[in-house]
C-alpha positions as CSV (number, residue, x, y, z in Angstrom):
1,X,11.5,90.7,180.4
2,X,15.2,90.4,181.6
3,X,13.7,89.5,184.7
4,X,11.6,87.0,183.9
5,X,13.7,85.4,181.6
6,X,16.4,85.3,184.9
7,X,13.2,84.0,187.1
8,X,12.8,81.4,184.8
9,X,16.4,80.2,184.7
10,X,16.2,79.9,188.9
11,X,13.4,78.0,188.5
12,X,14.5,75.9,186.0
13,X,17.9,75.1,188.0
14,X,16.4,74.4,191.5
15,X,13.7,72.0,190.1
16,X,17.4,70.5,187.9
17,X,18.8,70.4,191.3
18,X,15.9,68.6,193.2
19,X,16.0,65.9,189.5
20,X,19.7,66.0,190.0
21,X,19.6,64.8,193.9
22,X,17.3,62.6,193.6
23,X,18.9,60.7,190.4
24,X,20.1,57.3,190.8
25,X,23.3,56.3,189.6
26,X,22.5,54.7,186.7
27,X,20.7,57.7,185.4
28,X,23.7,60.2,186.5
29,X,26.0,57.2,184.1
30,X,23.2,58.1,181.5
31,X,23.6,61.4,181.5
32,X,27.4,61.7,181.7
33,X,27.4,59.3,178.6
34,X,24.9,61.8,176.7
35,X,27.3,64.3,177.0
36,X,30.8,62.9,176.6
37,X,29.2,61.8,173.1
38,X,28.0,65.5,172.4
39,X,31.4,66.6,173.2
40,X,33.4,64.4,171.2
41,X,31.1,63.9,168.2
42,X,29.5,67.5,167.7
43,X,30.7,70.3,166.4
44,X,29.6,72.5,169.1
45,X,30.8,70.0,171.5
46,X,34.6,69.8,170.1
47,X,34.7,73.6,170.3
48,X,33.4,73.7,174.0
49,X,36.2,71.6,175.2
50,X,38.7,72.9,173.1
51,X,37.8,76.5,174.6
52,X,38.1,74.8,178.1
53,X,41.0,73.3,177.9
54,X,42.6,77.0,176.9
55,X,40.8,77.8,180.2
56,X,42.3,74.9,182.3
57,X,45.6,75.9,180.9
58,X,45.7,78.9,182.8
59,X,44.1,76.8,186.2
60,X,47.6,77.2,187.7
61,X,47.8,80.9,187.9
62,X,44.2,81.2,188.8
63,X,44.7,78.3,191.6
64,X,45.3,80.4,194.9
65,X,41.1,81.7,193.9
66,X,40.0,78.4,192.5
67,X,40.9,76.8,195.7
68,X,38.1,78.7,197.4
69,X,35.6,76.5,195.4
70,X,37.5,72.8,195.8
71,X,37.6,74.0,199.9
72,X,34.6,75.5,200.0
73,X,32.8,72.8,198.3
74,X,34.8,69.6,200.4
75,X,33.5,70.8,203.5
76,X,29.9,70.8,202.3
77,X,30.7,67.6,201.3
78,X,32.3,66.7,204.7
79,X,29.8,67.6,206.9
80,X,26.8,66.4,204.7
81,X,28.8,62.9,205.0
82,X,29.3,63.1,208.3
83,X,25.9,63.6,209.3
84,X,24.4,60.9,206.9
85,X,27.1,58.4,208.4
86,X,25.8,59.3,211.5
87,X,21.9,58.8,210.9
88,X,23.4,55.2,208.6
89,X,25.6,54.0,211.6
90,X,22.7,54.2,213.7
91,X,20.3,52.9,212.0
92,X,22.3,50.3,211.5
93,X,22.7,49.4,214.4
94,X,19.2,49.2,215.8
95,X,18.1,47.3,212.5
96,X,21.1,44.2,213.3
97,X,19.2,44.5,216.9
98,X,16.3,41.6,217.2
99,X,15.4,39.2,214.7
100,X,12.0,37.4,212.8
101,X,12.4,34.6,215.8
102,X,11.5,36.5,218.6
103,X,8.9,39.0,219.8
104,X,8.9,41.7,222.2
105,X,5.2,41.7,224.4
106,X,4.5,45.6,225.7
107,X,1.4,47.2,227.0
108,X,-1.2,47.7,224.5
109,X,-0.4,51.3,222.9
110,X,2.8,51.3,224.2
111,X,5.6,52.8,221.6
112,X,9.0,51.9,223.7
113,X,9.7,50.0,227.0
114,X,9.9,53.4,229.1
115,X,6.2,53.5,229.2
116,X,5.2,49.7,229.0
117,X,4.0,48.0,232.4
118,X,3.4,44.3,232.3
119,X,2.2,42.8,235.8
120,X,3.6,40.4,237.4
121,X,0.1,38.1,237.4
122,X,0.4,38.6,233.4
123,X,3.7,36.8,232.9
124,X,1.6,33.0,233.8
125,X,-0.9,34.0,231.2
126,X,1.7,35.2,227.9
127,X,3.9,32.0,229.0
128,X,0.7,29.6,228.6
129,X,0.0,31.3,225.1
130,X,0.4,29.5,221.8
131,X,2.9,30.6,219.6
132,X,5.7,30.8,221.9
133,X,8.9,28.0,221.7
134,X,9.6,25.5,224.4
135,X,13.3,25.6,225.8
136,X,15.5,21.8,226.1
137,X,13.6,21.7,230.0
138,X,10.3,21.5,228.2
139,X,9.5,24.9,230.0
140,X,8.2,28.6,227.3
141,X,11.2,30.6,226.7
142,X,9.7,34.0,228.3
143,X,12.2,36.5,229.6
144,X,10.0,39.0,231.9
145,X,12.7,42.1,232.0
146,X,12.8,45.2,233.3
147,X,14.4,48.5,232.1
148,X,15.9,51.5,234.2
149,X,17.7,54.2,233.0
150,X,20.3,55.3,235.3
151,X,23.0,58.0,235.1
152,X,27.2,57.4,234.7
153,X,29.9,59.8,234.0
154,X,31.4,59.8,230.2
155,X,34.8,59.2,229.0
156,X,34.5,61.9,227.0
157,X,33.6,64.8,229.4
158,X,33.1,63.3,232.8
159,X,29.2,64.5,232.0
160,X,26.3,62.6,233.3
161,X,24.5,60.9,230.4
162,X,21.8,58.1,230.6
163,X,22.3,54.4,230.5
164,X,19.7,51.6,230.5
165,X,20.7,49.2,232.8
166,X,18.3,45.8,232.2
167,X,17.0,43.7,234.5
168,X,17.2,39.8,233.0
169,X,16.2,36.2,234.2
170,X,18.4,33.1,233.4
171,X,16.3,32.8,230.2
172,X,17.6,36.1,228.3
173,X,20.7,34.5,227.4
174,X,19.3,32.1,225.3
175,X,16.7,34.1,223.3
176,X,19.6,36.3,222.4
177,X,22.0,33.8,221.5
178,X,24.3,36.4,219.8
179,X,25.1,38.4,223.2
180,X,28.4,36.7,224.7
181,X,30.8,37.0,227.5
182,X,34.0,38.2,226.1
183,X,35.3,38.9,229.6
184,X,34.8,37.3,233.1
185,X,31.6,36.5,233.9
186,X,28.1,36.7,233.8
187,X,26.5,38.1,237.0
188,X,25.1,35.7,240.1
189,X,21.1,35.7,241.0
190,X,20.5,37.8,243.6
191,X,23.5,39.6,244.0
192,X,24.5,43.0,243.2
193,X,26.3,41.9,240.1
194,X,26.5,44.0,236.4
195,X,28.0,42.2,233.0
196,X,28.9,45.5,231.2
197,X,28.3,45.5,227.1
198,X,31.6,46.7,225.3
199,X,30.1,49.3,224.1
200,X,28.7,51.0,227.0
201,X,32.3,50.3,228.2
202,X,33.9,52.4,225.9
203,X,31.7,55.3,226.5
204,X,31.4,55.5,230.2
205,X,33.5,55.6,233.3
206,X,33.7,52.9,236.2
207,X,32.5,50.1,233.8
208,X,35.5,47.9,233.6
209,X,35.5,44.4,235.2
210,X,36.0,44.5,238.5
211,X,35.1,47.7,239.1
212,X,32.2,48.7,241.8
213,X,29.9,51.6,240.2
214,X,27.1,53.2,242.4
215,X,23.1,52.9,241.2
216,X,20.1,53.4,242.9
217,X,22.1,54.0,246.3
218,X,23.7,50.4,246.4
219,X,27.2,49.2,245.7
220,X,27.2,47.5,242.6
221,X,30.3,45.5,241.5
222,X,31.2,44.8,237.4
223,X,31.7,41.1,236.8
224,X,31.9,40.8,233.4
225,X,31.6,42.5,229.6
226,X,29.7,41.6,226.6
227,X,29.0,41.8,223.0
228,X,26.6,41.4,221.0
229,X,27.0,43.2,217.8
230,X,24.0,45.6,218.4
231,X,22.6,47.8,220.5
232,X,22.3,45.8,223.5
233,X,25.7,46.4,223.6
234,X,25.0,50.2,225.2
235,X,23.4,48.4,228.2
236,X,24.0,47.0,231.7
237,X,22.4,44.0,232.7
238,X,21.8,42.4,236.0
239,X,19.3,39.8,237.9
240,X,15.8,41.4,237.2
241,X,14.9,40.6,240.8
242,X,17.8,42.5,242.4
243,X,16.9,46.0,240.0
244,X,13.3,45.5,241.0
245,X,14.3,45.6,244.8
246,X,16.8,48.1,244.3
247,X,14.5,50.5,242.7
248,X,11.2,49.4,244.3
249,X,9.7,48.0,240.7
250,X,6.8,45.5,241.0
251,X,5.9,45.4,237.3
252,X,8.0,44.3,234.2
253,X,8.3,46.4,231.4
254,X,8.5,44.1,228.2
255,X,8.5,40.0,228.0
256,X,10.7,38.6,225.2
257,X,10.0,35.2,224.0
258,X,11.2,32.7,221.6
259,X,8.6,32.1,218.5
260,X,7.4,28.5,217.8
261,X,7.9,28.2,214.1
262,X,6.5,30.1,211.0
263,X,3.5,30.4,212.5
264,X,4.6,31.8,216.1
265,X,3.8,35.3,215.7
266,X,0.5,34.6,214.3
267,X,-0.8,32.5,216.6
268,X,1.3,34.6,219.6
269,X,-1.1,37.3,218.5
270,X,-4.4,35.5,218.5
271,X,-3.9,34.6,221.6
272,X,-3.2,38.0,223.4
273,X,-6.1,38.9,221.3
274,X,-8.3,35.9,222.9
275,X,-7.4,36.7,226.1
276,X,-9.3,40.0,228.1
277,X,-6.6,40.0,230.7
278,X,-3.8,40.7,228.2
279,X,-4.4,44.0,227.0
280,X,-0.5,43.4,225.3
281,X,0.8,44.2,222.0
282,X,3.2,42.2,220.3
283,X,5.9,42.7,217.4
284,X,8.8,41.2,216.3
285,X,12.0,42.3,217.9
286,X,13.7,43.0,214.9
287,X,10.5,45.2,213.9
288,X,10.6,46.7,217.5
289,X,14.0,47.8,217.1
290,X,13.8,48.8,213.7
291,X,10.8,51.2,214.5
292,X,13.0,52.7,217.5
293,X,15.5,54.0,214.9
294,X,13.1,55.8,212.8
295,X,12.6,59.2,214.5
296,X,16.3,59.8,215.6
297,X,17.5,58.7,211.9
298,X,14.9,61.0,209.9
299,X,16.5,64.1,212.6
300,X,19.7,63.5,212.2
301,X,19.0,63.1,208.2
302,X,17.3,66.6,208.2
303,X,19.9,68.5,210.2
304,X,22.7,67.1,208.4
305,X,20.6,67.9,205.0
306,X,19.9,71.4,206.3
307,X,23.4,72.3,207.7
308,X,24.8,71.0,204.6
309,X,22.0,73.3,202.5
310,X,23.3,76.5,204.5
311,X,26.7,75.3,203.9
312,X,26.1,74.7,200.4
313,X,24.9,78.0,199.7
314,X,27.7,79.9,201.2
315,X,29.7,77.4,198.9
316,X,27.9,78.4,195.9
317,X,28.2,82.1,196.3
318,X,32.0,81.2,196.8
319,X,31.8,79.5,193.5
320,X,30.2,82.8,192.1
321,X,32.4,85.5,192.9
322,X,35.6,82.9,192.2
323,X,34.6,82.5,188.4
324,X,32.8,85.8,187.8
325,X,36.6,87.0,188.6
326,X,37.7,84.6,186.5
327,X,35.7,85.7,183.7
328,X,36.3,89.0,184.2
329,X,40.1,88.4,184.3
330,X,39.8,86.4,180.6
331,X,37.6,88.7,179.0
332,X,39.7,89.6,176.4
333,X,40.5,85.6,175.9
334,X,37.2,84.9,175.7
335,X,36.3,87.8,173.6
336,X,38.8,86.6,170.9
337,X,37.0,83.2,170.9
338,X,34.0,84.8,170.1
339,X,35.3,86.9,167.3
340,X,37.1,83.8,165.7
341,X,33.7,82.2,165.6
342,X,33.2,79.9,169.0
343,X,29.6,81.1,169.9
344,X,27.5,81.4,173.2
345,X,26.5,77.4,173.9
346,X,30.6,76.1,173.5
347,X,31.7,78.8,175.5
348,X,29.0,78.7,178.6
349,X,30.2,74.4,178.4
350,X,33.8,75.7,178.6
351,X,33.2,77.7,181.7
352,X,31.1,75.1,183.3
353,X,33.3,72.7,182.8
354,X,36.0,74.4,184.2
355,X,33.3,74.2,187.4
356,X,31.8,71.2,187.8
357,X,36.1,69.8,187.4
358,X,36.9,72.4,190.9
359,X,33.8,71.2,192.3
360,X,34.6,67.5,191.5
361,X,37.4,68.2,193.0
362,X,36.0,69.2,196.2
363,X,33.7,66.6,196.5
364,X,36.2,63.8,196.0
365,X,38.9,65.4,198.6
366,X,35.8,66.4,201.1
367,X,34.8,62.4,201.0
368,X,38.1,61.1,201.4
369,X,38.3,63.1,204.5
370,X,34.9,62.1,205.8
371,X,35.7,58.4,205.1
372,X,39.2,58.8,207.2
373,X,37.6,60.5,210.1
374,X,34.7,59.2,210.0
375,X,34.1,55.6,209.2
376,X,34.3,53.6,212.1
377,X,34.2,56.5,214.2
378,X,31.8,55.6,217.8
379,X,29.8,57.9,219.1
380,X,26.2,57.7,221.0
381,X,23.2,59.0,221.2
382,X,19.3,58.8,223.1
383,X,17.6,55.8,221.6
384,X,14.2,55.8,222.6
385,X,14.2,54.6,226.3
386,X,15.9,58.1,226.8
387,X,19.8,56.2,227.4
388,X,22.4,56.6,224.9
389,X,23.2,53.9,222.0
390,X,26.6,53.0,220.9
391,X,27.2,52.7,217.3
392,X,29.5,53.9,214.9
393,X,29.7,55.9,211.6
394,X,28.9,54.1,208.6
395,X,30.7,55.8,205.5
396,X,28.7,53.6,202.8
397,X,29.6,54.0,199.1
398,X,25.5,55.4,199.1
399,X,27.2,58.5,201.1
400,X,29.9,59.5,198.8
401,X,28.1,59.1,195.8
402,X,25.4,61.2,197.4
403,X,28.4,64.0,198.5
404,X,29.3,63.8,194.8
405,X,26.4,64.7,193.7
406,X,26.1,67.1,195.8
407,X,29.4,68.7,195.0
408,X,28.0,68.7,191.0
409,X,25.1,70.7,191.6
410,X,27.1,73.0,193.4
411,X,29.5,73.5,190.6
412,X,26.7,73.5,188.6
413,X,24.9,76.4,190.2
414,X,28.0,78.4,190.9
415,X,29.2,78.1,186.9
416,X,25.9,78.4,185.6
417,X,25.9,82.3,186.0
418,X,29.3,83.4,185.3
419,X,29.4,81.1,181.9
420,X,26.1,82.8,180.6
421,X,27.5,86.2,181.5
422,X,31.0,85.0,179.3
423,X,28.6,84.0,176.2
424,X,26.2,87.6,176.7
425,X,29.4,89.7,176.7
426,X,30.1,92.3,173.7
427,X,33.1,90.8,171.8
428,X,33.8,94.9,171.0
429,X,33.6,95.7,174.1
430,X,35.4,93.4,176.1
431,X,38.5,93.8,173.5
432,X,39.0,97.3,174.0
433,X,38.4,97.2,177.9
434,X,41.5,95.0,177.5
């Protein structure tokens, strides 16, 4: 029956924990609200945190152990932070990549650019279609481009790592109106020229204007750096004609073009649809983008939620054995409460307050320490085209709150325990064991 009844508690407490995780913050308000008015307008409540504040009172000679929870539980809280920020930042930055004006053209089934191929024959036919905007010249603004990943040397470790280096016509720069030249200049047609974006110039070596960079066997020389606020930033661009002889490309990957009103991407569709030559998808390039981040974000998301469980678990056991000592080491104090009439359900809220306080605690100092790290921090990582993305941590509020709560139903688990074991012991013979 003991058993059972212990079975049932687990149970009970994980499928809590799964509630608690998932609860929004007005429903953790609710229920801290519900419970500051049990414990100051109960009976049972006043006793519970009058017999913890006896326990907090004696905190500072207990402090060197009940650091071992606020330490233990800060770099759960840390990490779990970290990773999130990590999976946010990028996700972040693919999403502000694109927009509802313009649309990316790939081969029919194609997921990403890396395994699109749009002929050269095709790029006539998608610029006659309907749909697409007409520049100030009167002419469809269509950007044929090409995409090939190429290796460079990081800051970081002198490691090769993957770069997409883009091949663009005159008309790229004004579908993407947001990418400018912050320094010297953009690169000549036909010549072995790279504009660099500031991103990609922060992570790799030989990038800086002026300098000359190798690719494909040719001398390439860096003319000028740009920004754009998204992930465009991680590339290289150059004339689209010059990449395609350098690597001996005939076909283009992707087409961006402008949309012609509300209507653009509806009638942009109907006509690749109309047309038996086109066998071409098309999407939005803020929806293209915004699909790209999906995988990576949802990995990163798991392995930060499963380093953070394995952390969490060594945390909780931590939690155990710091307050099982403590009960043990009070047992005559908390004996003596019992025998002067404070029963089980005051003094399990005593010890778990005493908790959930360390493993506030915790949680607050293991944010702060994520947000000062980590906020703002750049790093990069494979996008889909196999070449690293720029971004940088984003600490959102959403995090912390989501490390608090994670910090709580640590403290909760590790109190749990150790409080019920303070309420089931014998008042007789916990006063003559001391």
């Amino acid at each position: 029956m003991k058993f059972l009844s212990n079975l049932g508690i687990v149970i009970a407490l994980i499928a809590g924990l799964v509630s608690w995780t998932l609860l929004p913050w007005q429903g953790v308000l609710a229920v801290a609200v519900i419970a500051a008015l049990w414990l100051a307008f109960t009976r049972a409540g006043r006793l519970a945190l009058a017999a913890a504040e006896i326990g907090l009172a004696s905190l500072p000679q207990r402090w060197g152990a009940s650091s071992v929870i606020v330490i233990g539980i800060a770099g759960v809280v840390g990490v779990l932070v970290a990773m999130l920020a990590m999976a946010a930042g990028f996700r972040a930055t693919l999403n502000q990549t694109g927009d509802a004006n313009t649309a990316i053209i790939l081969r029919g089934g194609s997921m990403a650019e890396t395994n699109s191929v749009i002929t050269r024959d095709q790029v006539p036919l998608i610029s006659s279609l309907p749909g697409i905007a007409k520049g100030a010249d009167g002419k469809p603004l269509v950007s044929p481009e090409m995409s090939q990943v190429v290796n460079l040397p990081t800051r970081a470790d002198h490691t090769d790592a993957n770069v997409q280096l883009r091949g663009v016509g005159p008309q790229a720069w004004a579908l993407r109106s947001n990418v400018k030249i912050i320094k010297g200049r953009t690169f000549a047609p036909g010549l072995r020229e790279i504009v660099a974006g500031a991103g990609a110039i922060k992570q790799f070596v030989g990038l800086d204007v002026g300098s000359h960079i190798k690719l494909g066997r040719q001398d390439w020389t860096v003319v000028g750096e740009f920004a754009s606020g998204d992930s465009h930033e991680s590339e290289l661009w150059a004339d689209t004609e010059v990449v395609a002889s350098t690597y001996n490309r005939s076909a283009f990957q992707s087409v961006t073009v402008r949309l012609d009103g509300k209507d653009g991407m509806r009638l942009l569709k109907a006509g690749l649809a109309a047309d038996p030559q086109l066998k071409l998808d098309a999407m939005t390039t803020h929806d293209y983008y915004t699909k790209q981040s999906e995988g990576m974000t949802k990995l990163i998301e798991i392995l930060g939620k499963v380093i953070g469980t394995i952390m969490a678990i060594g945390a909780v056991f931590g939690a155990l054995n710091t307050m099982y000592a403590a009960v043990a080491t009070r047992a005559r104090e908390i004996a003596t409460l019992r025998a002067i009439g404070f029963r089980g359900l005051p003094v399990v809220v005593a010890v778990m307050l005493e908790t959930m306080l360390l493993a506030l605690l915790g949680g607050a100092l293991g944010a702060v320490v994520a947000w000062l790290i980590f906020n703002g921090y750049t790093a990069s990582t494979l996008g889909s085209n196999f070449s690293q993305v720029v971004f940088q941590f984003r600490v959102t509020p959403e995090l912390l709150w989501t490390g608090l709560k994670w910090a709580l139903g640590i403290g909760l688990v590790g109190g749990l325990f150790p409080a019920l074991r303070a309420a089931r012991m014998p008042v007789v013979d916990a006063l003559r064991a001391a």
